[in-house]
C-alpha positions as a LaTeX table, in Angstrom:
\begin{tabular}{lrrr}
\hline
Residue & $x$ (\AA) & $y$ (\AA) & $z$ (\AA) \\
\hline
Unk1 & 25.94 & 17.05 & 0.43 \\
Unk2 & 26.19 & 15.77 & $-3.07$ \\
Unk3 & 23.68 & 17.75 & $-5.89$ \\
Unk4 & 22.42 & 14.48 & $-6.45$ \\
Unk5 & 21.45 & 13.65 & $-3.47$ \\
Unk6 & 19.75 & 17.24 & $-2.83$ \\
Unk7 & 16.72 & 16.60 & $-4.46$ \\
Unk8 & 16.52 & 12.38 & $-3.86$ \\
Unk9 & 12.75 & 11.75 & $-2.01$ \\
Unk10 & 12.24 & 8.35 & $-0.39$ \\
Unk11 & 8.90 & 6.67 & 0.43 \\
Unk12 & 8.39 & 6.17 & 4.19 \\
Unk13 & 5.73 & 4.20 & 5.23 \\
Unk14 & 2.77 & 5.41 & 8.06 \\
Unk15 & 4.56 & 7.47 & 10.89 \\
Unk16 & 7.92 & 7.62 & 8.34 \\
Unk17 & 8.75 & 3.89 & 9.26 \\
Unk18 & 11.39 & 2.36 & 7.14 \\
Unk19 & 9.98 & $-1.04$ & 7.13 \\
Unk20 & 6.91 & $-3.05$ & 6.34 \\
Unk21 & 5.14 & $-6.77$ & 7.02 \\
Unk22 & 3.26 & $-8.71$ & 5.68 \\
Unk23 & 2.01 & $-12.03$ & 6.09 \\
Unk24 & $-0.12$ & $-14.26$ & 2.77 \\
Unk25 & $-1.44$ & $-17.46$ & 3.15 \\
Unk26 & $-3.56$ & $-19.68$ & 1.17 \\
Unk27 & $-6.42$ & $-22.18$ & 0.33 \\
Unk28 & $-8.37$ & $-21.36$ & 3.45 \\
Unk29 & $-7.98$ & $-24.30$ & 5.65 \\
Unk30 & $-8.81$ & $-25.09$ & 9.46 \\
Unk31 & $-5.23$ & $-24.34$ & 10.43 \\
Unk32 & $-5.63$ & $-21.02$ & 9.75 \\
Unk33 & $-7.66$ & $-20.32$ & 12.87 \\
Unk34 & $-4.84$ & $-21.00$ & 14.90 \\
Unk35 & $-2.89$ & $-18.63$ & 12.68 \\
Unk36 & $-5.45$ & $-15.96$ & 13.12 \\
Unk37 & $-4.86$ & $-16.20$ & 17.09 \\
Unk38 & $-1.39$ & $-16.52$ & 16.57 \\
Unk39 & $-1.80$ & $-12.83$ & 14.44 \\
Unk40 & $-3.93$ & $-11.37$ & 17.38 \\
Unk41 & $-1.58$ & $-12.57$ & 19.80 \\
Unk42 & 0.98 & $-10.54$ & 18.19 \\
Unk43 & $-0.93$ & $-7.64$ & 16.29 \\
Unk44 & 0.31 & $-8.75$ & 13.03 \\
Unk45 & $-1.75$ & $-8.74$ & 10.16 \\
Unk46 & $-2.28$ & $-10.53$ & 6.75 \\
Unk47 & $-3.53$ & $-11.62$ & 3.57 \\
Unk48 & $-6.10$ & $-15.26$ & 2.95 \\
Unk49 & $-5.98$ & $-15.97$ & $-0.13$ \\
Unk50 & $-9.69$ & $-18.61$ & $-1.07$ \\
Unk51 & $-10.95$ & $-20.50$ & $-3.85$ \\
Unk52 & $-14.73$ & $-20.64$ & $-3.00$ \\
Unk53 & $-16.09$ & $-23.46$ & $-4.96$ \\
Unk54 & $-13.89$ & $-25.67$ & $-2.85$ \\
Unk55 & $-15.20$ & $-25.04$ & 0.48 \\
Unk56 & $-15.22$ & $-28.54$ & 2.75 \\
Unk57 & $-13.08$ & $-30.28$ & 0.76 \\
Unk58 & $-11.69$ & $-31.72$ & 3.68 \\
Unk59 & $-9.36$ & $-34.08$ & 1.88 \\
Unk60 & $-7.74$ & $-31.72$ & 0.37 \\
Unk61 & $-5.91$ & $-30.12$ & 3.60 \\
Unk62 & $-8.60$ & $-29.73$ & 5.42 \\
Unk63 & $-10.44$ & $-26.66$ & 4.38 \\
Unk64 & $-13.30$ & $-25.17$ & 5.95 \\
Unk65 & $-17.04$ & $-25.19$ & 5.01 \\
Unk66 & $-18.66$ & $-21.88$ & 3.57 \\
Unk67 & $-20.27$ & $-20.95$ & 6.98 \\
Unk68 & $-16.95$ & $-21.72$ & 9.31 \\
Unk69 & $-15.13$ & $-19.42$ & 6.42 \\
Unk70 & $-16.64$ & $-16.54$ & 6.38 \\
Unk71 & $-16.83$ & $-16.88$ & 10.25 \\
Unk72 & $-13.03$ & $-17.19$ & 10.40 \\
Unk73 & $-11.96$ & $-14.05$ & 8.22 \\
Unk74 & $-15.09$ & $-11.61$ & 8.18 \\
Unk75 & $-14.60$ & $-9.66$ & 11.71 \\
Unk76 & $-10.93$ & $-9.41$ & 11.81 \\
Unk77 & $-8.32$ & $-6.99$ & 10.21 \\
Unk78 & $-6.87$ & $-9.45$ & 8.14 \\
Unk79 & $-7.82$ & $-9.08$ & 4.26 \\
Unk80 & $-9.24$ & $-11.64$ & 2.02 \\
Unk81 & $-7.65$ & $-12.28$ & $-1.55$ \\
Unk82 & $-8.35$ & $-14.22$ & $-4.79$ \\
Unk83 & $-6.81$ & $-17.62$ & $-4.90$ \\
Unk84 & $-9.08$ & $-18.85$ & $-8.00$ \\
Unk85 & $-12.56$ & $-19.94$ & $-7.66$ \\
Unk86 & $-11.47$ & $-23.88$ & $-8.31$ \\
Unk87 & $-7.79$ & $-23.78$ & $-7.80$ \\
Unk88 & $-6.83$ & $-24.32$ & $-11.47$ \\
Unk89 & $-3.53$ & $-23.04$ & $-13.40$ \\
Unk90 & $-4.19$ & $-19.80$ & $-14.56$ \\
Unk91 & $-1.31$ & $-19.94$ & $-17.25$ \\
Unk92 & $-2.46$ & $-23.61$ & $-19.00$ \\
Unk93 & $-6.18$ & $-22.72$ & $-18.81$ \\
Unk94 & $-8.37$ & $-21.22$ & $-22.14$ \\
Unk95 & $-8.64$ & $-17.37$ & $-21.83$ \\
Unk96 & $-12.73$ & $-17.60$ & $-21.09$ \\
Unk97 & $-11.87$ & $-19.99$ & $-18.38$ \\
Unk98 & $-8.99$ & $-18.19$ & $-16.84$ \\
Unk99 & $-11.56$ & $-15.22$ & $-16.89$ \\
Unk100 & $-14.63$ & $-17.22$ & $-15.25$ \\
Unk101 & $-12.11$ & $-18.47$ & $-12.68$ \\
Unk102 & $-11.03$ & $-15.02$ & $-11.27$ \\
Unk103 & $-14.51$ & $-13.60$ & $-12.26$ \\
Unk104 & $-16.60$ & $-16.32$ & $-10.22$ \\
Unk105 & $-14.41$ & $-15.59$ & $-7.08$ \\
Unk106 & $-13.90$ & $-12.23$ & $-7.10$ \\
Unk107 & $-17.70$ & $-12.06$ & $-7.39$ \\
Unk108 & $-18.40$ & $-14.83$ & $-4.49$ \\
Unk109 & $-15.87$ & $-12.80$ & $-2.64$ \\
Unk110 & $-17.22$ & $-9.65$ & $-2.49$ \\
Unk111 & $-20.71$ & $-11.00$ & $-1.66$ \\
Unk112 & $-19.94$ & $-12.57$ & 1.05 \\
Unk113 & $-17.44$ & $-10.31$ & 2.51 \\
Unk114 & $-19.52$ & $-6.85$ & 1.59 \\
Unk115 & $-16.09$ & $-5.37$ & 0.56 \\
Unk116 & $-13.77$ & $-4.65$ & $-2.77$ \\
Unk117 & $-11.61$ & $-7.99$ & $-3.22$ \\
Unk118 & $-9.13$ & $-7.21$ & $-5.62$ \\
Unk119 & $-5.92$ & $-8.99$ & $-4.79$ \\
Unk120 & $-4.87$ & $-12.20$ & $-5.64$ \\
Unk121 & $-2.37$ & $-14.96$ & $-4.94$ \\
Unk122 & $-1.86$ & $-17.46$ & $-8.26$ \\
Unk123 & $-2.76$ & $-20.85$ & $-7.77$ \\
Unk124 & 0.22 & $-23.36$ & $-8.09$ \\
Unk125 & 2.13 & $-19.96$ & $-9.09$ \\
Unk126 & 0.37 & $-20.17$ & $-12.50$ \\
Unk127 & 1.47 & $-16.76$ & $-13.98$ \\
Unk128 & 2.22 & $-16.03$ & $-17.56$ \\
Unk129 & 1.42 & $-13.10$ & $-20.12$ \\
Unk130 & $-1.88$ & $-14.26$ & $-20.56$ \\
Unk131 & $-3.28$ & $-14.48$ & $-16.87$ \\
Unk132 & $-1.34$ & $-11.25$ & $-16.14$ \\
Unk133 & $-3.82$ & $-9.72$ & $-19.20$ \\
Unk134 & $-6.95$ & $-11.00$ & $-17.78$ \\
Unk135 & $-6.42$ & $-10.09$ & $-14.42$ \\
Unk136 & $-5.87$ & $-6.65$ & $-15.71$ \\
Unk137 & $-9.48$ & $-7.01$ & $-17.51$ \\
Unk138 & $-10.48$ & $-8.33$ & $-14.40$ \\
Unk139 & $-9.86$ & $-5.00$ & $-12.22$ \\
Unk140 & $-7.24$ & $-7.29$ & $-9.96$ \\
Unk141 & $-4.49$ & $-4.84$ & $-8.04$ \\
Unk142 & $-2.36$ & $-7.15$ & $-7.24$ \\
Unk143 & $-1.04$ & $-11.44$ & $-7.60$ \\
Unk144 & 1.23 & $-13.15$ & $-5.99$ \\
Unk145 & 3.80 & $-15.73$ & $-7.00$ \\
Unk146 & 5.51 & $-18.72$ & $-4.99$ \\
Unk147 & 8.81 & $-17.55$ & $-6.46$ \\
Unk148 & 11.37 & $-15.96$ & $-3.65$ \\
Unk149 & 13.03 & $-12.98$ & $-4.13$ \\
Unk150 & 14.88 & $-12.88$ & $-0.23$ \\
Unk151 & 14.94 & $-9.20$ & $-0.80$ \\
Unk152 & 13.23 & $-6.26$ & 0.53 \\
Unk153 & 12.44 & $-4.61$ & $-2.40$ \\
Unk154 & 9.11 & $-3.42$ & $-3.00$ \\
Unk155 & 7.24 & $-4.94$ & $-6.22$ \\
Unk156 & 8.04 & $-3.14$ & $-9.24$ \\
Unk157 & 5.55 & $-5.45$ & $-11.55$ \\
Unk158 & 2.23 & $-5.69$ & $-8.78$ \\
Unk159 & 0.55 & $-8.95$ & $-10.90$ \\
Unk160 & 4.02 & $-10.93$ & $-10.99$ \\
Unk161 & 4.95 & $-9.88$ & $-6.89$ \\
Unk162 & 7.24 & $-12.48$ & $-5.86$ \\
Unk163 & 7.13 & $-12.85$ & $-1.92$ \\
Unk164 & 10.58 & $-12.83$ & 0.41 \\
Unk165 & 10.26 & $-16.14$ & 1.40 \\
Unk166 & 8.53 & $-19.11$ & 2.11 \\
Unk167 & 7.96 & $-19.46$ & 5.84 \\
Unk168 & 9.87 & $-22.46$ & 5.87 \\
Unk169 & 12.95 & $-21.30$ & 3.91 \\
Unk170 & 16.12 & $-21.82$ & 5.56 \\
Unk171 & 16.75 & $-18.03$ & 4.70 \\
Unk172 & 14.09 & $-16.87$ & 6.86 \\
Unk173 & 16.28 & $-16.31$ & 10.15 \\
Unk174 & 19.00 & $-15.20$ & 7.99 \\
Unk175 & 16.34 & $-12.37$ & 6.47 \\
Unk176 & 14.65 & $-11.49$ & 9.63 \\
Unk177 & 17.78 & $-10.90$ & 11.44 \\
Unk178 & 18.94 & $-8.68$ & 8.75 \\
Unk179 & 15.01 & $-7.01$ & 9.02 \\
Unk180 & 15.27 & $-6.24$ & 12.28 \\
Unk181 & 18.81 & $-5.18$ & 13.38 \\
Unk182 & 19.41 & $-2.79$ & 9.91 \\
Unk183 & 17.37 & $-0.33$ & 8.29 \\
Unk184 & 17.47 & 1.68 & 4.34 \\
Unk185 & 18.42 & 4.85 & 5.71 \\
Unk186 & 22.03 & 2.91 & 7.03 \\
Unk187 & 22.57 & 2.44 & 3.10 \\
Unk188 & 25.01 & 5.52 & 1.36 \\
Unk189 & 22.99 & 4.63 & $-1.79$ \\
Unk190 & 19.93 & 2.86 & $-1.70$ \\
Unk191 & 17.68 & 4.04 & 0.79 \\
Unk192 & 14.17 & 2.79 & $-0.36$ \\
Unk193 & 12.17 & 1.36 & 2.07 \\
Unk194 & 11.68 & $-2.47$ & 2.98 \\
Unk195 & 9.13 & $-4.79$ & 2.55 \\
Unk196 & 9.00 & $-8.36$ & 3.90 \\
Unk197 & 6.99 & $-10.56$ & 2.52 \\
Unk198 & 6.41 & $-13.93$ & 3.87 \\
Unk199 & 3.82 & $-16.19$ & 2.56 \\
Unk200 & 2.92 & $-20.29$ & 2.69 \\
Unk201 & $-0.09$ & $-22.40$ & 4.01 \\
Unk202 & $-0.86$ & $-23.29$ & 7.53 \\
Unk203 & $-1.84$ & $-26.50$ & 6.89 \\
Unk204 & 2.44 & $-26.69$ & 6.68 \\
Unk205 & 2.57 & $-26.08$ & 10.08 \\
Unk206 & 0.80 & $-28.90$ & 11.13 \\
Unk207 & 1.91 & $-31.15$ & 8.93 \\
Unk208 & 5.81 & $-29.87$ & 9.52 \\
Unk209 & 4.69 & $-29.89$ & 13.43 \\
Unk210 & 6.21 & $-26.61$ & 13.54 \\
Unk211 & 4.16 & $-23.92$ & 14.07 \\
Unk212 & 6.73 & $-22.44$ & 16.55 \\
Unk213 & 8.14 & $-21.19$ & 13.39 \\
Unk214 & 5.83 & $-18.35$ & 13.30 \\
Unk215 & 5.01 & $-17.99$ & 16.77 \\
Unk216 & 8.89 & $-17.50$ & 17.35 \\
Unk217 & 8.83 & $-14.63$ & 13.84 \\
Unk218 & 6.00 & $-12.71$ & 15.43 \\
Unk219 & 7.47 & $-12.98$ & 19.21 \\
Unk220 & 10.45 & $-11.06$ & 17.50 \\
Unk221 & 9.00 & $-8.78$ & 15.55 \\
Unk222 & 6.07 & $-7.93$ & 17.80 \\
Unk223 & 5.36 & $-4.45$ & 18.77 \\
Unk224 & 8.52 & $-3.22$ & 16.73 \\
Unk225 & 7.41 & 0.70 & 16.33 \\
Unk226 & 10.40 & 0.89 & 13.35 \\
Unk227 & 7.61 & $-1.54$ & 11.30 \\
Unk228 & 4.23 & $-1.28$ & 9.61 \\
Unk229 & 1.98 & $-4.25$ & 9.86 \\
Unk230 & $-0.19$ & $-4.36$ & 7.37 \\
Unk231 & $-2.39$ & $-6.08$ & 4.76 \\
Unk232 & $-0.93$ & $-6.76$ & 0.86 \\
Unk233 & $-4.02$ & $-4.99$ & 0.24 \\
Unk234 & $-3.03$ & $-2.09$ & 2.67 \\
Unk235 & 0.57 & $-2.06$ & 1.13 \\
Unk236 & $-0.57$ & $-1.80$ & $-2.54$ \\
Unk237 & $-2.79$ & 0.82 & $-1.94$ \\
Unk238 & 0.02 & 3.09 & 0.29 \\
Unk239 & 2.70 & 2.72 & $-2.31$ \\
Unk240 & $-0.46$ & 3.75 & $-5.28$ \\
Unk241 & $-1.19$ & 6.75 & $-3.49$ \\
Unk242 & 2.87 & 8.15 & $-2.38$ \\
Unk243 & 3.29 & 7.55 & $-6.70$ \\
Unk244 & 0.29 & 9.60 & $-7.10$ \\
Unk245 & 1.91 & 12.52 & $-5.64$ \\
Unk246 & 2.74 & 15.55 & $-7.59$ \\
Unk247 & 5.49 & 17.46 & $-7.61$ \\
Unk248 & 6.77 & 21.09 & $-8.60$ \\
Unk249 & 9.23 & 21.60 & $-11.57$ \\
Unk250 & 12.10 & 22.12 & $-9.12$ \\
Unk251 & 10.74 & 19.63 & $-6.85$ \\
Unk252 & 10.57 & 21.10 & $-3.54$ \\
Unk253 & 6.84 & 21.69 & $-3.33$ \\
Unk254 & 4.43 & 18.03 & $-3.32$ \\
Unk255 & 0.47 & 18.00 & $-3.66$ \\
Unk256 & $-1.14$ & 15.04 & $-2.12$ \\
Unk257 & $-4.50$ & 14.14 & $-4.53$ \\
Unk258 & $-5.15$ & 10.80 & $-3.26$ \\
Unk259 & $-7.58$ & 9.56 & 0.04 \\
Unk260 & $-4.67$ & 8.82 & 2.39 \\
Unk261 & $-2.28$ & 11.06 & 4.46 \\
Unk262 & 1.87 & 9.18 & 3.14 \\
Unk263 & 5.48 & 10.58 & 4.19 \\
Unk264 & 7.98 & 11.16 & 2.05 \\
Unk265 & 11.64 & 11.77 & 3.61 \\
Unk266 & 14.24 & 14.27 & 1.73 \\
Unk267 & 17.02 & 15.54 & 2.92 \\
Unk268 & 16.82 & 13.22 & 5.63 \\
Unk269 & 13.43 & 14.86 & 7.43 \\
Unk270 & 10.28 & 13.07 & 6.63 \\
Unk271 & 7.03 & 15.25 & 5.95 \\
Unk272 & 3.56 & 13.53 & 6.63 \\
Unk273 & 2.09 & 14.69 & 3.44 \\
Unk274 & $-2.42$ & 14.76 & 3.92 \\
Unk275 & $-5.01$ & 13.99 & 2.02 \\
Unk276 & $-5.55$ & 16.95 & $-0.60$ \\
Unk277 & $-2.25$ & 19.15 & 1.20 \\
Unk278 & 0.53 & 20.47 & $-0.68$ \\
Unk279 & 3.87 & 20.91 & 1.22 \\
Unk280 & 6.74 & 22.92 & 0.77 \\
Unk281 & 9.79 & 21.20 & 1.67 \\
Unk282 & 12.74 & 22.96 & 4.00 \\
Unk283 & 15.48 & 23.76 & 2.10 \\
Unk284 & 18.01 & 23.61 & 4.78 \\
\hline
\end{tabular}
């Protein structure tokens, strides 16, 4: 075995999978019901991204009124996410307002869904210097762009996270062939794990009349044991706590300080490292 290689330690996600999903979708609109039961269907899971001052707007996509939204999202495993209280650019509005914006929904948010809401998908993909800044003030984990990256990687810059794909790119069977039938560890060199990340609205789906788009996606990927389904919340949080680990000075011994059991794989064994453990790797 190369020297370099010796020492190289890889994230793996829960159970040492390889692979991640994860669904984000925004505005919070009536079609997203059907998405939900689509997500059940399939045990998948994902992100709804609201802006709460626009509730019942039903020109506008048909959205859903305060009471039917809060119905729609609150008892499932799906996460909620920022989206801007009123829909507005982020990157052309005043500071103050860009502030009041996130503030007003975060707050709204958390009210309403008695739980920590602190990821975020930009409205109209509105990101710049400035609205990364305030959603830093802000205590935001995580924003999303519309901007496709149709890779794997996972985000190195959390407040400018550019997504795999759109669901209706015309890379998407292209990518989720690729997802499926490979895997890091085939890779000589790169062996980090995958994340794919596929986002859009479900209004799309309607208007598209297409929605077996993503009832054909999750009939493929469904009850895959090689992936994680998760939340982007859920995702964030994993990758925050494997970077939290701490390591020896020669690197074979790791101390787990954050809240959640994560697997590292070296040497090509992966170690489920818990919550407040430290490990000492095998060295043969």
């Amino acid at each position: 075995m190369f020297i370099q290689m010796y020492h190289e330690r890889y994230m793996r996600f829960p159970e040492g999978r390889e692979k991640a999903l994860t669904f984000s979708y925004d505005d919070g609109v009536e079609a997203d019901k059907k998405l939900i039961e689509i997500f059940a269907k399939y045990n998948l899971k994902g992100t709804f991204n609201l802006n709460n001052l626009l509730f019942g707007v039903r020109s506008w996509h048909n959205r859903m009124d305060e009471e039917q939204t809060i119905a729609t999202y609150i008892n499932t495993p799906h996460e909620v996410a920022l989206h801007g209280a009123r829909h507005i650019f982020l990157s052309k509005a005043p500071l103050p307002l860009a502030i009041k914006e996130v503030a007003d929904n975060r707050a709204y948010l958390e009210e309403k869904f008695g739980r920590i809401v602190n990821g975020m998908a930009y409205a109209y993909s509105g990101v710049s210097d400035r609205a990364v800044e305030a959603l830093k003030a802000l205590g935001v984990n995580y924003a999303r762009t519309t901007v496709s990256s149709h890779s794997f990687d996972i985000p190195s810059d959390w407040l400018r996270l550019n997504p795999t794909c759109h669901h209706n790119d015309p890379a998407l069977g292209e990518l989720t062939d690729k997802f499926l039938n490979k895997k890091p560890s085939d890779e000589f060199k790169f062996r980090e794990p995958w994340l794919f990340y596929i986002w859009g609205h479900s209004y799309e789906f309607d208007d598209r009349d297409n929605w077996d788009v993503i009832e054909n996606l999750a009939k493929r990927v469904s009850g895959r044991e090689d992936i994680w389904f998760a939340t982007n919340g859920e995702i964030y949080d994993y990758v925050k706590c494997w970077e939290s680990l701490v390591y020896s000075v020669d690197g074979e011994r790791v101390y787990n300080s954050s809240h959640s059991p994560v697997w590292v794989e070296i040497r090509g064994k992966v170690y489920k490292i818990e919550s407040g453990a430290t490990v000492l790797f095998d060295k043969d």
